[in-house]
N, C-alpha and C positions, 0 to 999 in steps of 0.2 A: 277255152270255151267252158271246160266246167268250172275254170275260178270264179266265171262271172253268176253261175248256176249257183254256185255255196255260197256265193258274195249275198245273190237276190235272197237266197234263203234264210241266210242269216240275218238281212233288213226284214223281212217277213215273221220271223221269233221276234224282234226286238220289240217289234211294233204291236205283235200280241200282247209279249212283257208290259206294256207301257200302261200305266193306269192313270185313269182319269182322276184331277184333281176331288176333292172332298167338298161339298157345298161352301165350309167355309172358308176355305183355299181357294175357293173360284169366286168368292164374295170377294173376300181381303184383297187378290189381287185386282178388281175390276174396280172397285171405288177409290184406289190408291192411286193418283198418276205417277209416272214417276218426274222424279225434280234430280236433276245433276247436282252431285255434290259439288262440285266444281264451279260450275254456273252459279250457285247460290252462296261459296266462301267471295267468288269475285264480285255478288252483287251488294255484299256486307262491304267489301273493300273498295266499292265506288260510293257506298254510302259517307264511311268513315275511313278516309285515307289514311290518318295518323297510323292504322291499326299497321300499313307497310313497315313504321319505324320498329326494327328488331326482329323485324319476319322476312327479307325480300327473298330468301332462297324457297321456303315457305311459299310464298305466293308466286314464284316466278315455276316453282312445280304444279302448281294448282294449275297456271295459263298453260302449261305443257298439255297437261293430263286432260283439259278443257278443248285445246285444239283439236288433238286427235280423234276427242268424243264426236265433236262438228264435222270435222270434214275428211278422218279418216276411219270410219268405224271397224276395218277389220284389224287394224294397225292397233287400237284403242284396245280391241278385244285379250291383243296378248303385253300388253305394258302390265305393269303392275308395281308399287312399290316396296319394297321391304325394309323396313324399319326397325331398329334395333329390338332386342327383347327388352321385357320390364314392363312394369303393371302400370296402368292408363285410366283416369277417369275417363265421363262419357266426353270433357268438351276435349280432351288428345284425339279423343276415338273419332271425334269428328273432323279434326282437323285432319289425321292419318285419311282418312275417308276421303276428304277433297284433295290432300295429296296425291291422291290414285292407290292408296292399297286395297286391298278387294280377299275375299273369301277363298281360301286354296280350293284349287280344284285339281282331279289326278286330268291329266293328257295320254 
């Protein structure tokens, strides 16, 4: 019974802790939809099949990473890629992006 007491209490600090976004942090995210990375390398690779020759491991991760985003989003939440080290322009960083790699976060 008091675990549940320290538990509520501790939800209750956090919630104080928590600060509301900045005018232009709550602009930037409200006019931004967001677009799946995933969804958008596979709608470039229905445009232009050829782009499959030399990539199929490449795009057969991107349909993986695209699944789970559809139709299993808590599944989705903890996938992640990791990819070797080594310095990446912006169009790796995008391609890494619809492979599924994502931003660390602590757990």
């Amino acid at each position: 019974m008091n675990k549940k007491i320290n538990v509520l209490g501790e939800i209750e600090k956090a919630q104080k802790t928590i600060t509301k976004p900045t005018r232009k942090q709550a602009s930037k995210a409200s006019t931004k939809p967001y677009k799946s990375p995933h969804e958008q390398a596979l709608k470039r690779l229905a445009k232009k099949p050829s782009l499959l020759e030399g990539k199929q491991e490449h795009y057969e991760q991107v349909r993986i990473f695209w699944h789970f985003e559809q139709f299993s989003p808590a599944i989705y939440q903890r996938l992640a890629a990791t990819p070797n080290g080594g310095w990446r322009g912006f169009k790796a960083g995008g391609q890494m992006k619809a492979e599924g790699q994502k931003r660390a976060t602590r757990i």
